[in-house]
Biopython code that builds the backbone (N, CA, C, O; Angstrom):
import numpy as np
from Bio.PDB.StructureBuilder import StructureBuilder

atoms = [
    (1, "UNK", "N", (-18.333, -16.872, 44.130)),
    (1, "UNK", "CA", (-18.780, -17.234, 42.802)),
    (1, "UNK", "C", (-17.589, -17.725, 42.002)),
    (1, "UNK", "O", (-16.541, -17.081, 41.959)),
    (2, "UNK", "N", (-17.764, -18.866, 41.375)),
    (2, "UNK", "CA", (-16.679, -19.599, 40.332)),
    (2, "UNK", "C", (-16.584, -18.675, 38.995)),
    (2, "UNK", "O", (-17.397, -18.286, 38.157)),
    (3, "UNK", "N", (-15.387, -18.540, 39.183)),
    (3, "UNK", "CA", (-15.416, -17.659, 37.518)),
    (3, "UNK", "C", (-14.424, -18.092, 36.856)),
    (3, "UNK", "O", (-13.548, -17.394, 36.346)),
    (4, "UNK", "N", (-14.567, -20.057, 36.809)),
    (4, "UNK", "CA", (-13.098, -20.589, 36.315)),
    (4, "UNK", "C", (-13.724, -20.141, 34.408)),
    (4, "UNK", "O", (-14.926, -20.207, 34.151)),
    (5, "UNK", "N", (-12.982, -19.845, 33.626)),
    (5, "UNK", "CA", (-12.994, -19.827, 31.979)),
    (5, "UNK", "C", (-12.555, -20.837, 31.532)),
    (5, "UNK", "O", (-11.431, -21.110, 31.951)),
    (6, "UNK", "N", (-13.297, -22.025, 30.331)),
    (6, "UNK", "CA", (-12.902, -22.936, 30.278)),
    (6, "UNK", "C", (-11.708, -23.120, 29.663)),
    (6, "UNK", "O", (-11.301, -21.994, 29.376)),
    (7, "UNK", "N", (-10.771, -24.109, 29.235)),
    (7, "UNK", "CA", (-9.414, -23.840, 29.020)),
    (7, "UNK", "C", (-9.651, -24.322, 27.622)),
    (7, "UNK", "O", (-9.912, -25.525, 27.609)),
    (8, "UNK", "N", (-9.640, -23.658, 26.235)),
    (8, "UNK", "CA", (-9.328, -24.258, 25.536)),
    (8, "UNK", "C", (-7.950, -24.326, 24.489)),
    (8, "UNK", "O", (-8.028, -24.184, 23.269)),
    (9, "UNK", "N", (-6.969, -24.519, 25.077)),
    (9, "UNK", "CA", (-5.560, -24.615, 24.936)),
    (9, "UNK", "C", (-5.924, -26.275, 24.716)),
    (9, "UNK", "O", (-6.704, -27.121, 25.154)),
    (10, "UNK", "N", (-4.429, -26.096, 23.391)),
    (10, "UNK", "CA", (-4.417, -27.429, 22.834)),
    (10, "UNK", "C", (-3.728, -28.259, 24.131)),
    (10, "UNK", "O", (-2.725, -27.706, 24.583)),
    (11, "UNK", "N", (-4.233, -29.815, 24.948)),
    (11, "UNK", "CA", (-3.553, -30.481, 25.392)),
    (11, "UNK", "C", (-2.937, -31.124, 25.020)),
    (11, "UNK", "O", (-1.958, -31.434, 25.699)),
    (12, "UNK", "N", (-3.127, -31.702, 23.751)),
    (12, "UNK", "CA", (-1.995, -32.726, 22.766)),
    (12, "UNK", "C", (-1.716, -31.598, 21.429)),
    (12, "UNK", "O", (-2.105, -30.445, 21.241)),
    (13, "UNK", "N", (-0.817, -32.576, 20.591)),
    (13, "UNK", "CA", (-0.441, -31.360, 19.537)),
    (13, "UNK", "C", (-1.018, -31.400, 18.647)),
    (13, "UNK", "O", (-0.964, -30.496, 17.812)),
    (14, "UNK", "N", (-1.891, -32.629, 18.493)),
    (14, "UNK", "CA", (-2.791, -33.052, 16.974)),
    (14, "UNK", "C", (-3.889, -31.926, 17.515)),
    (14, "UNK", "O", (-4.523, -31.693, 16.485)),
    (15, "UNK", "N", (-4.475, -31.083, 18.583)),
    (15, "UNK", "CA", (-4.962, -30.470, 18.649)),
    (15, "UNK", "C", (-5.442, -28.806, 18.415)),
    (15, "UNK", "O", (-4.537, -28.077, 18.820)),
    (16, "UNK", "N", (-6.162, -28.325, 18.083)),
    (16, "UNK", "CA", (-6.016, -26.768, 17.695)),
    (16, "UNK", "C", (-7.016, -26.393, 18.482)),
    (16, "UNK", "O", (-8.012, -27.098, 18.645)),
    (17, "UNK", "N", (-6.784, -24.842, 19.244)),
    (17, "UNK", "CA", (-7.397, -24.232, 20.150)),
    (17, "UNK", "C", (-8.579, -23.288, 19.393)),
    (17, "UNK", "O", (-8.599, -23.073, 18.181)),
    (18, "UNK", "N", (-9.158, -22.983, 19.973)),
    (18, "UNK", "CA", (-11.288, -22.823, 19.478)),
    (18, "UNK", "C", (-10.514, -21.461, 19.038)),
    (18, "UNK", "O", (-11.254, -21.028, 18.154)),
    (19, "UNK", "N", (-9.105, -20.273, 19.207)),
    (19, "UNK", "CA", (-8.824, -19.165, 18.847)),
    (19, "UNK", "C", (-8.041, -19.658, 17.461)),
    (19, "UNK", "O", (-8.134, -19.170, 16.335)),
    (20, "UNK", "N", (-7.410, -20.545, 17.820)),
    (20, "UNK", "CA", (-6.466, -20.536, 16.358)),
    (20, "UNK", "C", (-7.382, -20.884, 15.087)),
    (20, "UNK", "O", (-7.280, -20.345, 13.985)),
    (21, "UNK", "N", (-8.482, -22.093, 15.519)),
    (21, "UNK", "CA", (-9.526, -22.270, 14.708)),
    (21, "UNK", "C", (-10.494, -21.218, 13.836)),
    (21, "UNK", "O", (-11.014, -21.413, 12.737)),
    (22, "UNK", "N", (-10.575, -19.781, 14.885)),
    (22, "UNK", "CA", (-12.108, -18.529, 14.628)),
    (22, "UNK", "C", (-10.719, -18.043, 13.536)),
    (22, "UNK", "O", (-11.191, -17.937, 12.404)),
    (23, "UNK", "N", (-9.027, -17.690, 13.525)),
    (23, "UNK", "CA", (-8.517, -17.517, 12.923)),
    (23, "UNK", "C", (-8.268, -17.791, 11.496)),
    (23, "UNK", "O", (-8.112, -17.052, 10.523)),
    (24, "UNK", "N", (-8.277, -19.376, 11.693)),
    (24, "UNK", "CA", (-7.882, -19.986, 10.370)),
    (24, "UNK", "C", (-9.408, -19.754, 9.534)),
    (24, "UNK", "O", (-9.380, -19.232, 8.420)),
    (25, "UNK", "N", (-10.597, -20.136, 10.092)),
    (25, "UNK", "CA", (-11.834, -19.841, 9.269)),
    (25, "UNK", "C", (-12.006, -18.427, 9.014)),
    (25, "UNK", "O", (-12.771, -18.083, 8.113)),
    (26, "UNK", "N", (-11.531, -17.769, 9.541)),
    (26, "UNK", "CA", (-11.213, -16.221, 8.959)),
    (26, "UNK", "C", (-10.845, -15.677, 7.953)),
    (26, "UNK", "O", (-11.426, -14.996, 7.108)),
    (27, "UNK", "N", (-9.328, -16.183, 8.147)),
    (27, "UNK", "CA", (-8.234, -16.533, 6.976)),
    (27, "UNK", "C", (-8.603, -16.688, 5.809)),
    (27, "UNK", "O", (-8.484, -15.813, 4.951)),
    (28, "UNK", "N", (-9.246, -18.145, 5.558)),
    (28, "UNK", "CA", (-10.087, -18.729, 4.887)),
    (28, "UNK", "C", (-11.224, -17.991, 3.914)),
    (28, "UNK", "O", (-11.423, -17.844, 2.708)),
    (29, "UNK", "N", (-11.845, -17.616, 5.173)),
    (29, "UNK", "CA", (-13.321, -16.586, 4.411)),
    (29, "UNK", "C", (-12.895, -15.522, 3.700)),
    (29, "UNK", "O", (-13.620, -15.149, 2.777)),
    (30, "UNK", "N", (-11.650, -14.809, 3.963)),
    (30, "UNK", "CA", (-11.321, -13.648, 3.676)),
    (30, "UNK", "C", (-10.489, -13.865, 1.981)),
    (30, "UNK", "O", (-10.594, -13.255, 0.917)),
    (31, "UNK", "N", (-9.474, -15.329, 2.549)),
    (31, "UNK", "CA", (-8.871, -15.379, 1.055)),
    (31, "UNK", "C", (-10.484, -16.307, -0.289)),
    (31, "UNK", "O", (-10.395, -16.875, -1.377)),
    (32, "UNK", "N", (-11.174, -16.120, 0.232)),
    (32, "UNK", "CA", (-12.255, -16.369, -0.880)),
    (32, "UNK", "C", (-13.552, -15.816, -1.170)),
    (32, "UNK", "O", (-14.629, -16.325, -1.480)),
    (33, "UNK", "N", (-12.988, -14.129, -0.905)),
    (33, "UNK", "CA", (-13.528, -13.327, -0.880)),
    (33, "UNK", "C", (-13.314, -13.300, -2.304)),
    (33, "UNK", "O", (-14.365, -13.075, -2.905)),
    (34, "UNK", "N", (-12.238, -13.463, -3.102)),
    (34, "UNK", "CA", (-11.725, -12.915, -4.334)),
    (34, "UNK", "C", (-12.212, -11.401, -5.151)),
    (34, "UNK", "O", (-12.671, -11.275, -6.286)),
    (35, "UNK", "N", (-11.899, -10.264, -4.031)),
    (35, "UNK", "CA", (-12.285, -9.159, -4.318)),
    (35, "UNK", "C", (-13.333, -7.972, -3.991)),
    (35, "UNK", "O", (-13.362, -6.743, -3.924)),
    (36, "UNK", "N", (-14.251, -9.200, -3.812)),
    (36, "UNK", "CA", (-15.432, -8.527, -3.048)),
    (36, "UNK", "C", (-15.452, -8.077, -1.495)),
    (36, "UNK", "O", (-14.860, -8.661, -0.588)),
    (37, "UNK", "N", (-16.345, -6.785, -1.361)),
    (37, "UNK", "CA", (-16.300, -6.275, -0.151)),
    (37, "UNK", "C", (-17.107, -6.727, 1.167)),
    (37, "UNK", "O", (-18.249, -6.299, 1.332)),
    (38, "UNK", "N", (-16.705, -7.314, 1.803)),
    (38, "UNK", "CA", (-17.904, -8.050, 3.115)),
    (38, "UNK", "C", (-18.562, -6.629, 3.957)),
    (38, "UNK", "O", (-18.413, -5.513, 3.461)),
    (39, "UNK", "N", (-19.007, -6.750, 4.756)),
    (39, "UNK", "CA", (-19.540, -6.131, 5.786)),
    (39, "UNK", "C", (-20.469, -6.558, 6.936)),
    (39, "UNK", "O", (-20.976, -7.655, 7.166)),
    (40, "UNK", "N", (-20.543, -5.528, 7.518)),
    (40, "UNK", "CA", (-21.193, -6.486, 9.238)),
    (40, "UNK", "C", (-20.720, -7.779, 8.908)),
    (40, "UNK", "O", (-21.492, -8.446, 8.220)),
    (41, "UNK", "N", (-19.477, -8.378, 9.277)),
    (41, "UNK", "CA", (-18.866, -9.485, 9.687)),
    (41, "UNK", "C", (-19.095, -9.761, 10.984)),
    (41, "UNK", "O", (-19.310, -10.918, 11.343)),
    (42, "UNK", "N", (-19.074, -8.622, 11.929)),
    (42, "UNK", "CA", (-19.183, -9.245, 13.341)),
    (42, "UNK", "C", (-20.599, -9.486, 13.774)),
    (42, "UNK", "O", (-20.847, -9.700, 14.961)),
    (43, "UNK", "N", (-21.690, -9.456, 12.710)),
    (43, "UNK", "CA", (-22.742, -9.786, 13.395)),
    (43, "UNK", "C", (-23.228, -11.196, 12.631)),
    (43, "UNK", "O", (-24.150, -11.959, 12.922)),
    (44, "UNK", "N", (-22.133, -11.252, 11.411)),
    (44, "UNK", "CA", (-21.999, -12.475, 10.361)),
    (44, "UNK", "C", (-21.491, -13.644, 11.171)),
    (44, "UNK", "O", (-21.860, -14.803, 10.986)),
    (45, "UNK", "N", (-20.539, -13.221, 12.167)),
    (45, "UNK", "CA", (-19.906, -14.454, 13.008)),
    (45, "UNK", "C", (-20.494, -14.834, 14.002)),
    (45, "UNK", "O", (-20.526, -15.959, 14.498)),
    (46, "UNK", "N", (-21.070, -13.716, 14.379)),
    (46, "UNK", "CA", (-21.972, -14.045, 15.966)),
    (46, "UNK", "C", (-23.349, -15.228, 15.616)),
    (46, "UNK", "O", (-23.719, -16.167, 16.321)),
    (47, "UNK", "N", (-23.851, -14.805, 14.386)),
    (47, "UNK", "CA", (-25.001, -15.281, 14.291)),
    (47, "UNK", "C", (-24.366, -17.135, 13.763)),
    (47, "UNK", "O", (-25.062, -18.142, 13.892)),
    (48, "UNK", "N", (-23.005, -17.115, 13.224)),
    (48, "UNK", "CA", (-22.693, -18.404, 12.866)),
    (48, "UNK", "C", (-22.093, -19.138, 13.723)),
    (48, "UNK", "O", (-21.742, -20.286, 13.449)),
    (49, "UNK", "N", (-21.812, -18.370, 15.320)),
    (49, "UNK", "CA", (-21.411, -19.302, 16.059)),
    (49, "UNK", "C", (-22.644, -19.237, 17.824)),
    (49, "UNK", "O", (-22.762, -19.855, 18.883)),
    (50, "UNK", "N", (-23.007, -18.560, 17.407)),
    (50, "UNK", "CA", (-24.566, -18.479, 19.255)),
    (50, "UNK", "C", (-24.936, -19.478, 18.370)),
    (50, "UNK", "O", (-23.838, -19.974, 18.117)),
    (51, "UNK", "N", (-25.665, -20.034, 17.801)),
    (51, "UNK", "CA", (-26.396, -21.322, 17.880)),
    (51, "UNK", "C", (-26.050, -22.317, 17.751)),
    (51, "UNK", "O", (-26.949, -23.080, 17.397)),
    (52, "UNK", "N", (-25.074, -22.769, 17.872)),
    (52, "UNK", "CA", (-24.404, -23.697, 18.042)),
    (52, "UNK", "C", (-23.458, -24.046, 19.481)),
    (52, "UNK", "O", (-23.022, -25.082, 19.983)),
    (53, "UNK", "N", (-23.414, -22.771, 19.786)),
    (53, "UNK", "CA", (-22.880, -22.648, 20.993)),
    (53, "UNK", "C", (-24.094, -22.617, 21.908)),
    (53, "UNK", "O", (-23.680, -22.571, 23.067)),
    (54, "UNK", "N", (-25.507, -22.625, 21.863)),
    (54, "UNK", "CA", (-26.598, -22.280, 22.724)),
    (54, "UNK", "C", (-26.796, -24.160, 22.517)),
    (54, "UNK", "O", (-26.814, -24.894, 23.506)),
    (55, "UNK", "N", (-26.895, -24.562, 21.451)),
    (55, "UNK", "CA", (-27.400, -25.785, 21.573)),
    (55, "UNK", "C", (-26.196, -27.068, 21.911)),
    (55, "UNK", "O", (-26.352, -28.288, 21.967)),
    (56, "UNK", "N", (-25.272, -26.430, 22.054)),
    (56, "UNK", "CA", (-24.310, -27.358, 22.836)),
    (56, "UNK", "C", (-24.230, -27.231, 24.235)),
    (56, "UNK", "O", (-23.733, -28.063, 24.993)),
    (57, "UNK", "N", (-24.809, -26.007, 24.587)),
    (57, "UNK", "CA", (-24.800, -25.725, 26.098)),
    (57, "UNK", "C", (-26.500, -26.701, 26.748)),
    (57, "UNK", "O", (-26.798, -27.499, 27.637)),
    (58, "UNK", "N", (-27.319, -25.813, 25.381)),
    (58, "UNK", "CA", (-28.844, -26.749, 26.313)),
    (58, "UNK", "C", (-28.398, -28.079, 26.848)),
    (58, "UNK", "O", (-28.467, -28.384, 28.039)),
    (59, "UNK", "N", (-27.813, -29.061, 25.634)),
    (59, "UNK", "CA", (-27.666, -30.178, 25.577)),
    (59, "UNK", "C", (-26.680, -30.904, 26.785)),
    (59, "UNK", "O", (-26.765, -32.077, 27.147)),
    (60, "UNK", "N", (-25.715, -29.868, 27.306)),
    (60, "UNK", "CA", (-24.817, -30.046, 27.573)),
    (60, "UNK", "C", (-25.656, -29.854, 29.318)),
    (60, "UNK", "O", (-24.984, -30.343, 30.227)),
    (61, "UNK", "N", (-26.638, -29.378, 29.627)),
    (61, "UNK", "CA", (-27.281, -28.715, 30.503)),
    (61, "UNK", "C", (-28.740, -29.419, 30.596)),
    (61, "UNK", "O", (-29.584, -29.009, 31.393)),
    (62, "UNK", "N", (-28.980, -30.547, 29.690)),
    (62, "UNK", "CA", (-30.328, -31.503, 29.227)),
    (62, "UNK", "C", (-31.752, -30.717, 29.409)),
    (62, "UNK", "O", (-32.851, -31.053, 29.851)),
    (63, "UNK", "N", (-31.072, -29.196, 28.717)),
    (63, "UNK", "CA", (-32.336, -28.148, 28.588)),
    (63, "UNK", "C", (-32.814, -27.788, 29.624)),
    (63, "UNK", "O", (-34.024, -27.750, 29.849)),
    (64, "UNK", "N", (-31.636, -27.370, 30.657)),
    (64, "UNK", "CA", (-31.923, -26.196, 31.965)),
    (64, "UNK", "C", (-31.541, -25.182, 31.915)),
    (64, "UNK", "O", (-30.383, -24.792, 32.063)),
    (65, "UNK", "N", (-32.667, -24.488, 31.649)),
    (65, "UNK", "CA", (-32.049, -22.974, 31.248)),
    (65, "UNK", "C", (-31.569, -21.760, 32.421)),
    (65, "UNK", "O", (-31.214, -20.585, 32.339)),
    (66, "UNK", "N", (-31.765, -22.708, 33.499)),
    (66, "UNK", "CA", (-31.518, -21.335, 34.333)),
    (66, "UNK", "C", (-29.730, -22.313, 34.921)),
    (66, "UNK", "O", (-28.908, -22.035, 35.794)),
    (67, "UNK", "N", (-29.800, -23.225, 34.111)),
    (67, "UNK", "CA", (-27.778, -23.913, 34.377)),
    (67, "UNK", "C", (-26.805, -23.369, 33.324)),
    (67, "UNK", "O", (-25.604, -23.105, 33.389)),
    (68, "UNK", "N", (-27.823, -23.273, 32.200)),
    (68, "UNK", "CA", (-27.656, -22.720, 30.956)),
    (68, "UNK", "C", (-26.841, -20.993, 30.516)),
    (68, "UNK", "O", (-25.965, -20.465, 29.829)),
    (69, "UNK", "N", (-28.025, -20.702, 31.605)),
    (69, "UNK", "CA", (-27.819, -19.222, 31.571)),
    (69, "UNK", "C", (-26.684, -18.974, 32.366)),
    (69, "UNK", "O", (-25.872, -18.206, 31.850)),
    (70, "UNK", "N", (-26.315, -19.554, 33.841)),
    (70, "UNK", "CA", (-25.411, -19.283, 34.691)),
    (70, "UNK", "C", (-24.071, -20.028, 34.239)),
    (70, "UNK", "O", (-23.050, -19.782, 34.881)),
    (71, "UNK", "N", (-23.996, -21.280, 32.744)),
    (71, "UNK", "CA", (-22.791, -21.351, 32.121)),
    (71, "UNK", "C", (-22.288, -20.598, 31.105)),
    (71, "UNK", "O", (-21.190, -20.740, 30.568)),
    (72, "UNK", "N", (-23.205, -19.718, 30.836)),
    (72, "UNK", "CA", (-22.946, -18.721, 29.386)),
    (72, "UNK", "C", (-22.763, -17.220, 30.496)),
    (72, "UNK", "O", (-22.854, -16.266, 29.724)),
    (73, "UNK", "N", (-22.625, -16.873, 31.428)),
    (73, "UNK", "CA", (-23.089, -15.582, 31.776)),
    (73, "UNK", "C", (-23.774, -14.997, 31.661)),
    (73, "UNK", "O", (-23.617, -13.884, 32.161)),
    (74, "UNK", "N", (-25.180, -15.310, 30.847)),
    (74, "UNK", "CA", (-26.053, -14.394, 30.714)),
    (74, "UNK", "C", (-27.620, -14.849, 31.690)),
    (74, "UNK", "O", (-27.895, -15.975, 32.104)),
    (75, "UNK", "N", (-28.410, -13.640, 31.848)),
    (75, "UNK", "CA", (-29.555, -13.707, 32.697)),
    (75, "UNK", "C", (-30.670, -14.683, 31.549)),
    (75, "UNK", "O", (-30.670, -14.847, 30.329)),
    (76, "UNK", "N", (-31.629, -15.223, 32.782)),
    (76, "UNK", "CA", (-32.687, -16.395, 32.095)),
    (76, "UNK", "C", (-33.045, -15.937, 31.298)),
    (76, "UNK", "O", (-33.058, -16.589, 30.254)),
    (77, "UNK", "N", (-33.408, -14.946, 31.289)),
    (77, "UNK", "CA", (-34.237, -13.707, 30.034)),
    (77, "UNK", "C", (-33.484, -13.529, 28.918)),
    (77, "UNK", "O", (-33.927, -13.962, 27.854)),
    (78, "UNK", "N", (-32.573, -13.050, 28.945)),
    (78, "UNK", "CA", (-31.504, -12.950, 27.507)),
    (78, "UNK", "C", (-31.439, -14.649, 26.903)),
    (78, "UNK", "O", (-31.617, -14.995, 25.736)),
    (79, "UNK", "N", (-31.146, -15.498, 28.029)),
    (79, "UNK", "CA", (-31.102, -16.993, 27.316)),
    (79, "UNK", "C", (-32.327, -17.240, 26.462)),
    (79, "UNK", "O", (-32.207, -17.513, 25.267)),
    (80, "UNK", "N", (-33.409, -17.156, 27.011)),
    (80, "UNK", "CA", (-34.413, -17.593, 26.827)),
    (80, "UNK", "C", (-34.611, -16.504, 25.468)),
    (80, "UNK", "O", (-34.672, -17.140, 24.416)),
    (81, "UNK", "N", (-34.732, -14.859, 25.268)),
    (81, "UNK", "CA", (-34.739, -14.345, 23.722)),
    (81, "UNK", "C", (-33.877, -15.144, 22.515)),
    (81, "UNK", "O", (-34.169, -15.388, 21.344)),
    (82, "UNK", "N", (-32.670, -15.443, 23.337)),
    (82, "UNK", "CA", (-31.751, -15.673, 22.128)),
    (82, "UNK", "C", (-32.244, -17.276, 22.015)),
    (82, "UNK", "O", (-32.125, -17.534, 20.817)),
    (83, "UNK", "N", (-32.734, -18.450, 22.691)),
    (83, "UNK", "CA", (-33.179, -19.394, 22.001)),
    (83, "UNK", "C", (-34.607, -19.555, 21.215)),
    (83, "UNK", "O", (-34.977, -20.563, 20.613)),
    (84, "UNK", "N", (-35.411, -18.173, 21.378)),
    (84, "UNK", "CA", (-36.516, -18.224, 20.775)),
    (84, "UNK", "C", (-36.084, -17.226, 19.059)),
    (84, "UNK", "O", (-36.900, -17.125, 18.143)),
    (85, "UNK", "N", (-34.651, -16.616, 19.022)),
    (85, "UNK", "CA", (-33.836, -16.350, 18.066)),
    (85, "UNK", "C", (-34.167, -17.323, 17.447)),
    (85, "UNK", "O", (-34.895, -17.296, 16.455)),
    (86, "UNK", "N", (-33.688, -18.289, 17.938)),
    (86, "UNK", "CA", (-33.076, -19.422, 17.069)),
    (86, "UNK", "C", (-34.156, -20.875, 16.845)),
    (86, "UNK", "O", (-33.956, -21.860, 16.135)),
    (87, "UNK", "N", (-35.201, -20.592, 17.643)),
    (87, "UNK", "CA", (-36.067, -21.833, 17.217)),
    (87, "UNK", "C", (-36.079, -22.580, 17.839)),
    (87, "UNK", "O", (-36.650, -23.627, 17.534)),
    (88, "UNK", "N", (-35.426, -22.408, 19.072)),
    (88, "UNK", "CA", (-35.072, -23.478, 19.871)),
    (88, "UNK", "C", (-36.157, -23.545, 21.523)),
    (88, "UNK", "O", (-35.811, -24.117, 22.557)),
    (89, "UNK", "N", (-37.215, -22.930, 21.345)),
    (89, "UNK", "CA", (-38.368, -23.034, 22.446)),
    (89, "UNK", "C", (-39.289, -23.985, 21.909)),
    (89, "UNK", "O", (-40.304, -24.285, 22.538)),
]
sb = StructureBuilder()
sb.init_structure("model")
sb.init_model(0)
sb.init_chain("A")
sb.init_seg("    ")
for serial, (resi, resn, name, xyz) in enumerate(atoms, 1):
    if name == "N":
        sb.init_residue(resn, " ", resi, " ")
    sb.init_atom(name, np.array(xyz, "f"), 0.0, 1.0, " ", f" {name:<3s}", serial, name[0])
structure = sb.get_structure()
């Protein structure tokens, strides 16, 4: 079984890696908080980045969910809840 992880390290320098990026929008969110207290953030981020990440994969996969499922790691069944999450059946 292939278990290459895709590489997203900057190859040129005008480039920024998908970690330095979840950082800087972090950064960001946090300095314009101006005081106020957040909470459940980690289910604040998840939900702002799975659908976008599900519909770059369908697309990326021309809506095969069982290519879909075996590029995300997860079983047909979990794919298939989390795109009916999102509206996407």
């Amino acid at each position: 079984m292939d278990n290459k992880q895709p590489n997203f390290s900057a190859s040129e320098s005008a480039e920024v890696t998908l970690r330095e990026n979840v950082t800087q929008v972090m950064q960001h969110y946090f300095a314009n908080l101006k005081g106020e207290e957040t909470r459940h953030i980690y289910d604040f981020f998840l939900d702002e980045v799975e659908e976008p990440l599900l519909t770059a994969v369908m697309k990326h996969t021309e809506d095969n969910q069982s290519k879909a499922a075996r590029i995300l790691g997860l079983s047909r069944g979990t794919l298939r809840t989390k795109l009916q999450k999102y509206g996407m059946l």
